[in-house]
Every structure is written in C-alpha cells, then in structure tokens.
Residue frames relative to the residue before (quaternion, step in Angstrom):
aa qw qx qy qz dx dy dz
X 1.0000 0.0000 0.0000 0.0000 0.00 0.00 0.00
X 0.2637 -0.8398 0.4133 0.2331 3.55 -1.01 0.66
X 0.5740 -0.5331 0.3415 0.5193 3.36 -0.78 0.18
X 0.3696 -0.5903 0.7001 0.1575 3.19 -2.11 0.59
X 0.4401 -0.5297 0.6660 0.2867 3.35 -1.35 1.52
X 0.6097 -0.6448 0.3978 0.2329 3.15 -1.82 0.20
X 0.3331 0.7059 -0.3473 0.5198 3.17 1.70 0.82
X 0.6015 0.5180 -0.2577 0.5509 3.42 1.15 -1.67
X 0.8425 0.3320 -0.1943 0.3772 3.75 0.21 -1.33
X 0.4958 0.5239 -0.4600 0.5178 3.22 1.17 0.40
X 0.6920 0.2948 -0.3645 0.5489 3.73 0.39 -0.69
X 0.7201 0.4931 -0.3923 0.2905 3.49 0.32 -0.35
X 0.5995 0.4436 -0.3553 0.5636 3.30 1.61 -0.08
X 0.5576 0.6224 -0.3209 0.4457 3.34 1.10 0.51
X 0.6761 0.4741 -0.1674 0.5387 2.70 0.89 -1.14
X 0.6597 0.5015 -0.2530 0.4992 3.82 1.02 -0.69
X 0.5322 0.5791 -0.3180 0.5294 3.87 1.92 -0.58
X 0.7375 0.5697 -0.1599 0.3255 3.32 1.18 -0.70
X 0.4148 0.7507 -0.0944 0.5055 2.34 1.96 -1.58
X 0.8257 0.3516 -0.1622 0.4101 3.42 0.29 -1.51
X 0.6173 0.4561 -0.3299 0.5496 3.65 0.74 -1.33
X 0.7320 0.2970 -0.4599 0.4054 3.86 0.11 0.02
X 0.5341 0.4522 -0.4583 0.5479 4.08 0.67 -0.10
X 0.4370 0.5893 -0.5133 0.4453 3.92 0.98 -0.51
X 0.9348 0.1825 -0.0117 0.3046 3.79 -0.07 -1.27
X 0.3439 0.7643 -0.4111 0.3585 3.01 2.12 1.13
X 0.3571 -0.5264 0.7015 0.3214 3.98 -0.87 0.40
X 0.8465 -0.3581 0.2496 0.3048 2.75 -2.09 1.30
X 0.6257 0.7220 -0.1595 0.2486 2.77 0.60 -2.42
X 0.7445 0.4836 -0.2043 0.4125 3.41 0.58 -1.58
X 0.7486 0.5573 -0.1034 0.3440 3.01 0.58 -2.00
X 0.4834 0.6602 -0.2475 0.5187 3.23 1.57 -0.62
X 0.6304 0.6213 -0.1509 0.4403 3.42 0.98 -1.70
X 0.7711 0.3996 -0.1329 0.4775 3.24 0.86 -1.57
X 0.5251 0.6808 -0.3014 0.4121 3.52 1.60 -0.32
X 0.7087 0.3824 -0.2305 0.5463 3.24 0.98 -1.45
X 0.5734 0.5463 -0.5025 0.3469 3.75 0.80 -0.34
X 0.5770 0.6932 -0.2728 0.3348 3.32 0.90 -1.29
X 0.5935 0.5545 -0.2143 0.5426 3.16 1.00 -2.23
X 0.7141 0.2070 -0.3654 0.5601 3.97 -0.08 -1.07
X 0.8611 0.2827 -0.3888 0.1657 3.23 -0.87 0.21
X 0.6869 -0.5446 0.2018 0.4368 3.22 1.53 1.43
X 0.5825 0.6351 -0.3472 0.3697 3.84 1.10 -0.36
X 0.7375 0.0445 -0.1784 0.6498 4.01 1.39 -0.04
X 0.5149 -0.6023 0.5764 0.1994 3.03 -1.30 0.94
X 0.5935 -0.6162 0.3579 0.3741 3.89 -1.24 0.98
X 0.4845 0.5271 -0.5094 0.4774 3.81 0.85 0.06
C-alpha cells in the first residue's frame, strides 16, 4: 500500500467519519446488505 499525502488522509478520514455516522442509523436489514457486499468483495472475512 502506498503512502497518503496528507490531503488523501484527511479526506479519507472523512470519508470513513461519514462512512460510520451513516451505518450508525442503518436498520438491521441494511447493514446486513452492506455486509454481504463487503464479504463478496473480499473486504470481511466470513467470521
């Protein structure tokens, strides 16, 4: 992985603030949704 200028890791720690406060106010239903996407595309392991 390469480094992030400190521009990149600023929006990316944004973007992950956002990220988070919207899974905050998700129903099961969704969050689930967004789980199995995750899972298929190699980003969570089946545990």
């Amino acid at each position: 992985m390469e480094k992030l200028t400190d521009t990149e890791e600023y929006k990316r720690d944004q973007l992950i603030r956002k990220i988070e406060h919207a899974i905050e106010h998700m129903k099961l239903s969704e969050l689930e949704a967004v789980s199995y996407d995750l899972f298929v595309k190699g980003y969570l392991d089946e545990a």
